[in-house]
Structure formats: structure tokens, C-alpha cells
C-alpha positions, 0 to 999 in steps of 0.5 A, spaced: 752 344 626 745 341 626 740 344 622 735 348 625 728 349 624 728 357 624 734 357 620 736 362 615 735 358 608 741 360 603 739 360 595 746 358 591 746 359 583 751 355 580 753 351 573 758 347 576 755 341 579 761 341 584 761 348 586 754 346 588 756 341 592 761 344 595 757 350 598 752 346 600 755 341 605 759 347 607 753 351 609 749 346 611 755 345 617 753 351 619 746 350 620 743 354 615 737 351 610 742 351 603 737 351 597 742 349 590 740 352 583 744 350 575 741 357 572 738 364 573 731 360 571 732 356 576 732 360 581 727 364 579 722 358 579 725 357 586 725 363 588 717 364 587 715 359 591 720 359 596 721 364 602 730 365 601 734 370 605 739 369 602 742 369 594 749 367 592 749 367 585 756 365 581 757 372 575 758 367 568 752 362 567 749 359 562 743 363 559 742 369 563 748 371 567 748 372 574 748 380 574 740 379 571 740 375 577 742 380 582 738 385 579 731 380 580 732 380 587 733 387 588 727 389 584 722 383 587 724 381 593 725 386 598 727 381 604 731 377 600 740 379 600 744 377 594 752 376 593 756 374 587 762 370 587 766 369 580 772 366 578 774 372 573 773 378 578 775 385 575 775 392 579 769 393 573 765 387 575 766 388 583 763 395 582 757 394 577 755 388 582 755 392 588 752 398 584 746 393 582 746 391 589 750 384 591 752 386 598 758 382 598 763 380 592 766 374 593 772 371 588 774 364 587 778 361 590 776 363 597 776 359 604 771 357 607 772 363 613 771 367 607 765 365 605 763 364 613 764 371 613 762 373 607 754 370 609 754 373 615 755 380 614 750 379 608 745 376 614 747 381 619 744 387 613 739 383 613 737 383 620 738 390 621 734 392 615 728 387 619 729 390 625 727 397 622 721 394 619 719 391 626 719 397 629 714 400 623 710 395 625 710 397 632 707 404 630 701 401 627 696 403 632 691 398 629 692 391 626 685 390 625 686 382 627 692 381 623 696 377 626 704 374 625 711 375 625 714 372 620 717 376 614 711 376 608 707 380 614 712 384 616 712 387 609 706 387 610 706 391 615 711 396 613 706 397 606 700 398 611 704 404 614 706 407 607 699 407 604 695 409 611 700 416 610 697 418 604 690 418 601 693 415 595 688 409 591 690 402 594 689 395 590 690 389 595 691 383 591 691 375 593 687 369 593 681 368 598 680 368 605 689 371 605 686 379 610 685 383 604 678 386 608 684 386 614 689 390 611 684 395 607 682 396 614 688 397 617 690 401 612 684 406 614 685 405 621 691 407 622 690 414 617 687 420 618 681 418 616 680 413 622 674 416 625 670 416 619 667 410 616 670 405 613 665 401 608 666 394 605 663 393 599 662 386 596 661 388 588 660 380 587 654 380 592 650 386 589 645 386 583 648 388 576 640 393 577 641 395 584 649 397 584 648 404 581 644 406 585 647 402 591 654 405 591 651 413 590 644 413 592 638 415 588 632 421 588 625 419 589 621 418 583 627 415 579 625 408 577 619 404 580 620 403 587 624 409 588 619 412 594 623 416 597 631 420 596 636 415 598 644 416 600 649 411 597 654 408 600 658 413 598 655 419 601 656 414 608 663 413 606 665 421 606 671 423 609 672 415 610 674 409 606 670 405 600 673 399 601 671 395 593 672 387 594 671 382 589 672 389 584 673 384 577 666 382 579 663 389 576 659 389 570 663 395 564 658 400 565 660 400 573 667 401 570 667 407 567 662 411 572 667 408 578 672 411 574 670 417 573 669 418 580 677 416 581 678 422 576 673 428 578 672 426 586 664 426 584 658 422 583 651 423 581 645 420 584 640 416 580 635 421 577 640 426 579 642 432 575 647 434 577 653 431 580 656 433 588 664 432 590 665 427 594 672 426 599 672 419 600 678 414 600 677 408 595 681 401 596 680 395 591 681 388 592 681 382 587 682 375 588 684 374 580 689 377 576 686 383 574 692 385 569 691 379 565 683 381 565 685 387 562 689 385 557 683 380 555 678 386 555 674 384 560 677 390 565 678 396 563 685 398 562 684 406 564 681 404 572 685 398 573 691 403 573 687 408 578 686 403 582 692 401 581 696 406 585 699 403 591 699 395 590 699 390 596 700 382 595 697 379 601 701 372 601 698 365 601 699 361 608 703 356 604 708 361 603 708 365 610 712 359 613 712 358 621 706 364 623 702 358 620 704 356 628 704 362 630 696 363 626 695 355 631 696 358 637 692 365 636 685 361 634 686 355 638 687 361 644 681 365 641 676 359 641 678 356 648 676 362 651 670 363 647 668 356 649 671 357 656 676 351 656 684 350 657 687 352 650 689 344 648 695 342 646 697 339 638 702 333 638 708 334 633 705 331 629 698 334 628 703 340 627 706 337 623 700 335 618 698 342 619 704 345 617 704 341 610 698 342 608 697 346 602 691 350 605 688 352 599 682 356 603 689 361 607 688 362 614 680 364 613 680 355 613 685 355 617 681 358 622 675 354 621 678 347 622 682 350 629 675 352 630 672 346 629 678 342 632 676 345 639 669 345 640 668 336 637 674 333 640 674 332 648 681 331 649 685 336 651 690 334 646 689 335 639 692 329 634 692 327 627 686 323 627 683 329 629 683 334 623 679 333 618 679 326 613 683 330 607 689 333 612 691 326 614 695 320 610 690 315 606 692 309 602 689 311 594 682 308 592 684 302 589 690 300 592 691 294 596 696 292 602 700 287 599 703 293 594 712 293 595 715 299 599 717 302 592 710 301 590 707 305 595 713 311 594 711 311 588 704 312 589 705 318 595 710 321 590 705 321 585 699 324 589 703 330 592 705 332 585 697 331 583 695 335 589 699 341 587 699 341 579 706 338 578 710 343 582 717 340 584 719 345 589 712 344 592 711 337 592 719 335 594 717 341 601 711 336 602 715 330 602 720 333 606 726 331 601 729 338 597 730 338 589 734 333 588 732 328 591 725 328 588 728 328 581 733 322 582 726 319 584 722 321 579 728 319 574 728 312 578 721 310 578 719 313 572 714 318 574 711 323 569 709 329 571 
């Protein structure tokens, strides 16, 4: 059976070369995406930077055992199945895989039926568990302009629904222009408090003087300047939702007045003698890892857990898969009709540059180059050459035509390795060759990383 191009991908963890071999070819026949790892650490490096639906994993590895395997998967990966396959099974070993959460055990030797039959059950426990999550998703009132439907949104839409039943503290963590604002909104659009004001506040855009007084208003006379009484965006958030983006942007003195307001519920007005209790919703989002913040005393320990009630990883678009398309056909559909045009249409391999890029400005840039596409190209066609300079294929300055195949490969190769600091799995998704062969061509050419 061909593989397709929305198959369910299959991770399988073995030491024996030839296992691997064996799992791979047999999984493939059947149409499924077959990802091969040696040990548990290279699982986990695979499992980081891919989207898995499925681990199979053998018990005895060398290192880390595959029970440790499991047990990552069930306690980080959410939408991610496991199953285990041994050569030495026990009752006591079905058992505790079971209980850690394998949803098959499978003992060697077994038949290609079995195995068939083994991951198709796993995926249909899979399946039915995203259904139930689809479903949540169809109770959000309000997406808020989020947009997709592969599985990284799809548990985002489910944290989205868990967090908008509770008034709890929300910290929204992911890299620049991935929806923080976007889920934070819907976050509040979809609680009790959505028909009070949600307030945005950019910490990084405000002035170290001014912030005090910004966020909880002053009394007339307080500083020079101070004419009259002001309220702060607090006092305007109430009942709502203060939405904190950029929070690693405050100074320490900040820190701790923001802290007391998570603790006591009050704040106090520049020139103020006495404070006023507030019923305001705080939400946070950072685009740096505040842990690691913490831990290098930049950010106090203290409020990075009061803020860090509820946690929300919003995904790169590298890593969201298929809505990259999905994402295509939303603005490009968005901006014709703004411009008042027909929709245009992508050749394959304009989707094709698109779908590989590594877009490191997420869907905010993805956004801005569909925008661009649409209101600079006549054709009603989009083509690669139509995409900016940096998304299409360029020989290297300083090389010349007259260079062998090899040559050029080795160049190619080199220059994706660059482009995304050495990572394997990523440079060999790029080139669109798995694991394997990247490394035999690393090795055969000699190329460092």
C-alpha cells in the first residue's frame, strides 16, 4: 500500500538493526509514515521535534529501558499512543506496561496479522479520544481568529476549554507571532467574564517610570505632571481579564507589586494610601523561557509560580504540520476578499516551499507573505518564484556552475544543516529523506555538523 500524505506516522524504538528493519518495511506496506529509533534517547530527540501518533517501543534497551519510554509518552505527549513488544514477556511485565500506560503489549515472535492488528486498535483508541476533543472544540463559542485542525490545535483547543471554566492564572508560553494574544482571548471570550473587558498589555512597550502608574492608575498630585486622578488598566479590567504579554520584559520592582496583586487581589494607586481590591483575571505570555529566567535570578521564583497555575504551549508552525495549508487557504481566502479578487490558486510546488519552510516568524509571517503574494502578483496563480528571495532554491555565493552533482549535494545538504543549527531530524524533513539516509550521506561525504 503507498504511502499517503496524511498517514498516521509510527515511531518504533529498538536496539536490533534488524527488528527495525523488519517494522519498517512492514509498516510501511500498510501505508503508515514509519520513523526507526536504536534507543530511548533517540526517541526522545525524535519525539521533540516531530509529530508521532503512534510509539512502539521493545521492553529491554540499552540505557533507558523502554518502560521509561512509556512513561515519557503518557506524562508529555498527550496525543501520542504507545505499545511494547518484548522477547522476554511475563504476566508481571504485561501488567506493569499496561499500568504505566502501553495500549498494547505485544510478545516476540509474532505475526505480521498481529501486529497489523495490534496498531490498529492502538490508533482506533487514538482516534476516538481526538473525536472527543473535536467535540470540545465545537463548544468554544469564540475562537477568536484561531484557525486549524490538526492535533497541536486541537489540544489547544481543549486547554482553551479547561482554562475558560476556571478564573485560575493562565501563563501562555511560544515563540513570536505563534496566537498567545489569540488564545488568551479565547480564553476569556469563552469564560464568565466575556462580557467584561479584556485588556492587552504589552510590558515591553511600556516605560520602566510610567508602568506603576499605567497598570494601577495615580492620584492627582502624585509625580510631576500628575493634574488629575487616573485609573489604570486594572481599574478598567475589572471584572475582566488583564492580558500581560512580554511578562519577562518587567523590571524587579514590578515583579513584586504584580505579585502582590496575584496574592491579595488589590492594588494601590500611585499616591495612594490605601489599597482597593480588584476582580480581575491575570493571563501572562512570554516568548523566553521564563524557568530558565528564574533560575538565573532575573525572574522572581515567587511570581513565575503565580503565574504559572495553568501552562499553555502554543506550537511553532513548523511543528503544526498540514494547517500550514489549511493556514494558506484561510488568508489567501481572507486578503481576496479584502482586495475584492478571486482566491488564487498555488501550484504544488509553491506549497511545496511553503510547506518546508521553517517560517521562524510562525503564522504571524506566514500571514504576511500570503498578504504579500496576493496584492503583487497578477497571475491568478501563485508559483514559486512568486514567494520572496529567502523561500526559493539559490545556488550559494561563491559557487560556480561547473561543480560535480556530488558537489552541489554536498552544498544543499550543508546549507539545511545551517539553516536549522545541525538539527538531523529537521534538515533530513527538509530535504525530504528520513534519519537514515542523512546520516549514510553525512558519512559518505564527509560533512561535519
Amino acid at each position: 500500500m503507498p504511502s499517503r500524505k496524511d498517514a498516521e506516522s509510527i515511531l518504533v524504538v529498538d536496539d536490533a538493526p534488524e527488528t527495525l528493519e523488519v517494522l519498517q518495511r512492514n509498516l510501511s506496506g500498510q501505508g503508515y509514515r514509519v520513523l526507526t529509533a536504536p534507543s530511548v534517547e533517540d526517541a526522545i530527540r525524535i519525539l521533540k521535534v516531530e509529530t508521532v501518533d503512534l510509539v512502539i517501543t521493545d521492553l529491554k534497551l540499552p540505557k533507558i529501558s523502554g518502560m521509561d519510554l512509556v512513561r515519557y509518552v503518557r506524562e508529555n505527549l498527550t496525543d501520542t499512543e504507545v505499545m511494547m513488544i518484548t522477547g522476554y514477556p511475563t504476566v508481571e511485565g504485561a501488567v506493569e506496561a499496561v499500568k504505566i500506560g502501553a495500549e498494547e503489549f505485544l510478545a516476540k515472535p509474532f505475526t505480521d496479522e498481529e501486529l497489523f492488528a495490534a496498531v490498529k486498535r492502538s490508533l482506533d483508541t487514538l482516534s476516538t479520544r481526538r473525536i472527543r476533543k473535536a467535540q470540545t472544540t465545537s463548544k468554544l463559542d469564540n475562537l477568536c481568529g484561531l484557525t486549524g485542525e490538526g492535533k497541536a490545535m486541537l489540544r489547544i483547543y481543549d486547554h482553551i476549554s479547561k482554562a475558560a471554566s476556571t478564573s485560575a492564572t493562565v501563563l501562555i508560553s511560544g515563540e513570536s507571532g505563534t496566537g498567545k494574544e489569540l488564545v488568551a482571548r479565547a480564553i476569556h471570550y469563552n469564560s464568565p467574564r466575556a462580557t467584561a473587558p479584556f485588556i492587552p498589555i504589552n510590558c515591553a512597550g511600556i516605560p520602566e517610570g510610567l508602568f506603576e502608574s499605567e497598570l494601577f492608575g495615580h492620584r492627582k498630585g502624585a509625580f510631576t505632571g500628575a493634574i488629575s486622578t487616573r485609573t489604570g488598566f486594572f481599574q478598567a479590567a475589572e471584572g475582566g481579564t488583564i492580558f500581560l504579554d512580554e511578562i519577562s520584559e518587567t523590571s524587579p520592582a514590578m515583579q513584586v507589586k504584580l505579585l502582590r496583586v496575584l496574592q491579595d487581589k488589590e492594588i494601590c494607586m500611585v499616591g495612594a494610601r490605601q489599597a482597593e481590591k480588584v476582580d480581575v483575571r491575570i493571563m501572562a505570555a512570554t516568548n523566553t523561557d521564563l524557568k530558565g529566567l528564574v533560575e538565573k535570578s532575573i525572574f522572581r521564583e515567587d511570581l513565575f509560580f503565580r503565574l504559572n497555575v495553568i501552562s499553555i504551549q502554543v506550537p511553532p508552525l513548523r511543528e503544526r504540520g498540514d494547517d500550514i495549508l489549511h493556514l494558506i487557504h484561510h488568508f489567501s481566502a481572507a486578503y481576496a476578499q479584502e482586495l475584492d479578487v478571486p482566491p488564487p490558486k498555488f501550484t504544488r510546488q509553491a506549497y511545496q516551499a511553503l510547506r518546508n519552510y521553517y517560517w521562524p516568524g510562525n503564522v504571524r509571517e506566514l500571514e504576511n507573505v500570503i498578504q504579500s503574494v496576493i496584492v503583487m502578483t497578477d497571475d491568478k496563480e501563485i508559483d514559486v518564484s512568486d514567494l520572496p528571495q529567502h523561500m526559493r532554491f539559490s545556488i550559494p555565493e561563491g559557487s560556480s556552475i561547473d561543480k560535480t552533482l556530488a558537489q552541489v549535494e554536498v552544498d544543499h545538504i550543508q546549507l539545511i544543516l545551517n539553516s536549522v543549527d545541525g538539527n538531523k531530524t529537521q534538515a533530513a524533513q527538509i530535504l525530504g529523506i528520513d534519519r537514515k539516509t542523512l546520516r549514510e550521506k553525512l558519512k559518505k561525504f564527509s560533512i561535519e555538523t
